[in-house]
C-alpha atoms as a printed R data frame, in Angstrom:
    type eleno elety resid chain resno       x       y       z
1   ATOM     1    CA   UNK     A     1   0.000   0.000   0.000
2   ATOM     2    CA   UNK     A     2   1.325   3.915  -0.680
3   ATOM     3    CA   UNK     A     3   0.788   6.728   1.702
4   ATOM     4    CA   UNK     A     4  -1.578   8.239  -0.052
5   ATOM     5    CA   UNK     A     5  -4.223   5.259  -0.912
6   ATOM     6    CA   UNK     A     6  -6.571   5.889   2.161
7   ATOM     7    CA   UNK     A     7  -6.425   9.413   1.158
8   ATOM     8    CA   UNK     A     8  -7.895   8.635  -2.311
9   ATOM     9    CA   UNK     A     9 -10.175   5.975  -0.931
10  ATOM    10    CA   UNK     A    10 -11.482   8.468   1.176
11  ATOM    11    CA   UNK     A    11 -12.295  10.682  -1.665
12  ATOM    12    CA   UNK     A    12 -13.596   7.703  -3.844
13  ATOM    13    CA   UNK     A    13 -16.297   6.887  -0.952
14  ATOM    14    CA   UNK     A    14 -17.280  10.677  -1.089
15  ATOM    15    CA   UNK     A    15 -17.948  10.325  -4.797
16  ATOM    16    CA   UNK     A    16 -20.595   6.725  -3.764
17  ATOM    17    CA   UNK     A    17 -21.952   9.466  -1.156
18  ATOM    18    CA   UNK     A    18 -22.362  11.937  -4.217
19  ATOM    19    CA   UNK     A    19 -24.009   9.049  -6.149
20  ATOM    20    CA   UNK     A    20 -25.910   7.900  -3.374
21  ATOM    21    CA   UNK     A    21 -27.488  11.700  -3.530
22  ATOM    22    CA   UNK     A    22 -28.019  12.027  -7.068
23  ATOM    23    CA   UNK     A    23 -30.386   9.034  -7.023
24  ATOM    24    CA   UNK     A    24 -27.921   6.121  -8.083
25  ATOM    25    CA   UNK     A    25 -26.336   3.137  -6.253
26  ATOM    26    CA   UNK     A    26 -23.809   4.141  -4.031
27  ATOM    27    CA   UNK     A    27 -20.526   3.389  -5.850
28  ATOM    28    CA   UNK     A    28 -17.506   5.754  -6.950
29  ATOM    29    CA   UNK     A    29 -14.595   5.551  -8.644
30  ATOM    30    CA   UNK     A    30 -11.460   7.928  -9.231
31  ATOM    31    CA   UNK     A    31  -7.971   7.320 -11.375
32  ATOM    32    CA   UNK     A    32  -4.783   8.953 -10.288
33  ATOM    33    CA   UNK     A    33  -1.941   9.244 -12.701
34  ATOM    34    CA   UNK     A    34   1.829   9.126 -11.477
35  ATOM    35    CA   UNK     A    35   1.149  12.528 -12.952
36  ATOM    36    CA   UNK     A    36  -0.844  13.361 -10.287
37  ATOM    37    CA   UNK     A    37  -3.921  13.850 -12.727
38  ATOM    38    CA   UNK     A    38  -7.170  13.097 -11.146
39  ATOM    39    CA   UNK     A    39 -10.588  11.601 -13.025
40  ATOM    40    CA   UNK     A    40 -13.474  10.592 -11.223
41  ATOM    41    CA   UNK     A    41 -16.558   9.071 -11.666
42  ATOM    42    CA   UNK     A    42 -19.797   8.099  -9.768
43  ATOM    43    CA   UNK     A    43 -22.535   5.243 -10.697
44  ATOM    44    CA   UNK     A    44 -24.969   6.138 -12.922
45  ATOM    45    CA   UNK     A    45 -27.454   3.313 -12.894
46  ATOM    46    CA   UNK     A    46 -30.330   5.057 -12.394
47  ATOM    47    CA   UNK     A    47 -30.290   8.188 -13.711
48  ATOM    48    CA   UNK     A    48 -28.967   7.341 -16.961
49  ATOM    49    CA   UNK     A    49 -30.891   4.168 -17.121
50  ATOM    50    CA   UNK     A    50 -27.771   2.150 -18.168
51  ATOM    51    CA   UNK     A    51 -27.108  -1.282 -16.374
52  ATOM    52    CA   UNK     A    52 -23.707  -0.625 -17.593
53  ATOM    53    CA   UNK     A    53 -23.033   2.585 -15.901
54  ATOM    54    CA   UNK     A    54 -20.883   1.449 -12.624
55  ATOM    55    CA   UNK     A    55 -18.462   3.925 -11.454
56  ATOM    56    CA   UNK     A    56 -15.822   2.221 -12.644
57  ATOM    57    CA   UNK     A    57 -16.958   1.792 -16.020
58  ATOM    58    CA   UNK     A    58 -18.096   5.847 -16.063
59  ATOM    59    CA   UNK     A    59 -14.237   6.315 -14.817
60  ATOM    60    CA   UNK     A    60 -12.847   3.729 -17.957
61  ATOM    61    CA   UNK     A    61 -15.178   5.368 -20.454
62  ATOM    62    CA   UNK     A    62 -13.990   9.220 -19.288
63  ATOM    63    CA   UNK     A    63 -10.475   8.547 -18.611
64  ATOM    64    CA   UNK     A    64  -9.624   6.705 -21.703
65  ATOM    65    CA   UNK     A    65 -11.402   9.842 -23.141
66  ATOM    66    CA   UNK     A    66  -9.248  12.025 -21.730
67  ATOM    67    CA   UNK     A    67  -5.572  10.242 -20.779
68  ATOM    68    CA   UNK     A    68  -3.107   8.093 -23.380
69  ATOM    69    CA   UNK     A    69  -2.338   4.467 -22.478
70  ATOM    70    CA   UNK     A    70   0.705   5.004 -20.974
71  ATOM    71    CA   UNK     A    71  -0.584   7.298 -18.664
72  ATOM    72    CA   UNK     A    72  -3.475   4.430 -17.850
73  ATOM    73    CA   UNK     A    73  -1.252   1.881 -17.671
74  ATOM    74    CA   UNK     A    74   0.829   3.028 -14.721
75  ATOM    75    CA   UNK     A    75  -1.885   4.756 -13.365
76  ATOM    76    CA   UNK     A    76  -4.080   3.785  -9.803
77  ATOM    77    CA   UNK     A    77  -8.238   3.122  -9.779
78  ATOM    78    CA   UNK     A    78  -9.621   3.459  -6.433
79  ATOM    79    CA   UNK     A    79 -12.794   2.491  -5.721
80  ATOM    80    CA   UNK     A    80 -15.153   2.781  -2.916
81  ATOM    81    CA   UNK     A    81 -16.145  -0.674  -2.943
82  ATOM    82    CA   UNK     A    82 -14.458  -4.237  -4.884
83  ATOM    83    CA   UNK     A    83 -15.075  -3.708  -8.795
84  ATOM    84    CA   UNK     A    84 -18.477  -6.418 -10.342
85  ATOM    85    CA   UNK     A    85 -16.583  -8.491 -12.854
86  ATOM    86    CA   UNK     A    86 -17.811  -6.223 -15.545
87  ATOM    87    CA   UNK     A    87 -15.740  -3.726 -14.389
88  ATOM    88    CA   UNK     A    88 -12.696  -5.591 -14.302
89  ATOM    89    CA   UNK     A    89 -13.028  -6.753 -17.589
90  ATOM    90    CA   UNK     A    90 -13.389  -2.772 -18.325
91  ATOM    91    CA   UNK     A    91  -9.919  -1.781 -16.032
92  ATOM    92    CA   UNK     A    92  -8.221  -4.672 -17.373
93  ATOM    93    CA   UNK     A    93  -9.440  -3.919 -21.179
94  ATOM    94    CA   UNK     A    94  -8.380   0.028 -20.748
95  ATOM    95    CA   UNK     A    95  -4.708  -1.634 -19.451
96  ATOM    96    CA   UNK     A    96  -5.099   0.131 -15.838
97  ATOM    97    CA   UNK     A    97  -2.755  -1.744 -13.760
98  ATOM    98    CA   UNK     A    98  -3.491  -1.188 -10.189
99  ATOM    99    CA   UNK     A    99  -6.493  -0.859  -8.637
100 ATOM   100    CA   UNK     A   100  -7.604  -0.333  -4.737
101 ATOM   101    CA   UNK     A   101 -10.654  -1.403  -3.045
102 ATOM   102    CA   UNK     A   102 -12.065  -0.403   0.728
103 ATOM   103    CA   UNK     A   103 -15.205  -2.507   0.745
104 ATOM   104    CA   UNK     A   104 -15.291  -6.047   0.017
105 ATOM   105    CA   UNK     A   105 -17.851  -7.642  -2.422
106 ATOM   106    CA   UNK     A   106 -18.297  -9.812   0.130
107 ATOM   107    CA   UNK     A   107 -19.632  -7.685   2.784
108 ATOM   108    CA   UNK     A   108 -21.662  -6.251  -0.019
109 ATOM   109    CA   UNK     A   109 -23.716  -9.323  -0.378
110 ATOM   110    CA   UNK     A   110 -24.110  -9.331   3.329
111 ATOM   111    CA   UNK     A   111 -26.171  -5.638   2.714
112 ATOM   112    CA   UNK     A   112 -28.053  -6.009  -0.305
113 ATOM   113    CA   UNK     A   113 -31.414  -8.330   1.234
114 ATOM   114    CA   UNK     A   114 -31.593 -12.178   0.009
115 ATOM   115    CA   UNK     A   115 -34.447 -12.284  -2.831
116 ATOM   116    CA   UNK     A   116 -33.607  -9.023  -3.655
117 ATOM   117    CA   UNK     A   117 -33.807  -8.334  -7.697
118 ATOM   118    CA   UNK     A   118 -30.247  -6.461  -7.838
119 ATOM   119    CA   UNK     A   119 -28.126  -8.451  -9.675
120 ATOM   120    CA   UNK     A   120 -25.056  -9.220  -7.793
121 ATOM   121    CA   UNK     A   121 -21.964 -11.777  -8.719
122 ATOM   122    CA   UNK     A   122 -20.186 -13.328  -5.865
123 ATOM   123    CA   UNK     A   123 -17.031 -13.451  -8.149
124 ATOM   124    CA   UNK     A   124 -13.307 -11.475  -6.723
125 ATOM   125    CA   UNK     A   125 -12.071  -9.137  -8.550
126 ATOM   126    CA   UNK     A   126  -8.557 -11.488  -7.878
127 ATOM   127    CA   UNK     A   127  -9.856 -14.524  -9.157
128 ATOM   128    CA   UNK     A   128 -11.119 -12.429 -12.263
129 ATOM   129    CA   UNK     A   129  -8.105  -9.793 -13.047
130 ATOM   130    CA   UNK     A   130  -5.641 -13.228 -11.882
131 ATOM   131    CA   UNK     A   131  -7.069 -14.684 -16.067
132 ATOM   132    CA   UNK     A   132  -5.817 -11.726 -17.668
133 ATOM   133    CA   UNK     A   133  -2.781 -12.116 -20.060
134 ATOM   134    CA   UNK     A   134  -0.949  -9.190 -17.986
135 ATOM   135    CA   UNK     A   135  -0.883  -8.161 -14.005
136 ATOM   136    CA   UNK     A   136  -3.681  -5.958 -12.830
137 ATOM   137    CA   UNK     A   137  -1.945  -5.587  -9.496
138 ATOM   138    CA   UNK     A   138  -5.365  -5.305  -6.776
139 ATOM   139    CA   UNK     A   139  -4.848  -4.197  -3.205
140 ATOM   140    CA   UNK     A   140  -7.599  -4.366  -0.834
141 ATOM   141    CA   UNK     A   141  -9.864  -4.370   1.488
142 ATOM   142    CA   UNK     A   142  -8.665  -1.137   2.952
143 ATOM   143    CA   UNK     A   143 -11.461  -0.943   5.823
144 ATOM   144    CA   UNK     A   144 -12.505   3.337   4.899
145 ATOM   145    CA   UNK     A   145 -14.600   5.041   7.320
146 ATOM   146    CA   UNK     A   146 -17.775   5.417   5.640
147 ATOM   147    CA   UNK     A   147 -17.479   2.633   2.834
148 ATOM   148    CA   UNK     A   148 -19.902   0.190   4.099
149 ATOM   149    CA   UNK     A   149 -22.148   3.076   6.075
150 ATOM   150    CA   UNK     A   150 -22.780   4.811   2.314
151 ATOM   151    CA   UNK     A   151 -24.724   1.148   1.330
152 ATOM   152    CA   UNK     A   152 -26.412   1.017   4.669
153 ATOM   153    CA   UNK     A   153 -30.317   1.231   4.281
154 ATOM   154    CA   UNK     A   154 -29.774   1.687   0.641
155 ATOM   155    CA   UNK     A   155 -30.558  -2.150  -0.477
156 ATOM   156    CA   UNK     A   156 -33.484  -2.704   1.701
């Protein structure tokens, strides 16, 4: 872990908190370059009426928008809670080759109610980014205050 990963998993739980506001599921996203360039991104689920539009997928789409692939490559995602497996397949498609997670899919499923109708895969991001032809290097759980308190009440 760096120095400064809390400090951007901090801010990538403020942007769920932002999402969480603006009517969408409570997830966010942000890139940091070894630039120190900054993109973020919140879920869009909702509001854009895209299953598609995770954080991290928003972040993908924008950043490869905005950054060359060198700059992706060696750049960090930080996310406020484990990337779904279709957002590892976008990380590890846009060559991003770190990524840190405070909450854990698995305490995830323990929030979102049994029966419920949101679609959830109990699949690690590991297990998923570990069948990629290159290392997506993954560090987390980082327990963030706030990262599982942004979900609570939310699912139910």
């Amino acid at each position: 872990m760096e120095p400064t990963d809390r400090d951007h998993l901090t801010r990538a739980v403020k942007v769920a908190a932002a999402a969480r506001a603006h009517g969408n599921h409570p997830f966010g996203a942000i890139l940091v370059t070894t630039r120190g360039e900054v993109v973020e991104a919140e879920n869009t689920v909702v509001t854009d009426r895209d299953p598609t539009g995770h954080a991290e997928t928003n972040l993908v789409r924008r950043a490869s928008a905005l950054l060359d692939a060198a700059s992706l490559t060696s750049a960090t995602l930080y996310t406020s809670t484990e990337p779904c497996a279709m957002c590892c397949g976008a990380i590890f498609w846009a060559g991003i080759g770190r990524v840190v997670y405070a909450l854990p899919e698995t305490a995830l499923l323990e929030l979102v109610p049994e029966g419920s109708d949101e679609g959830l895969l109990n699949l690690p991001s590991r297990e998923i980014f570990a069948r990629g032809g290159r290392t997506t290097d993954v560090i987390g759980p980082i327990e963030i205050p706030g990262a599982r308190e942004v979900h609570e009440g939310f699912w139910g």
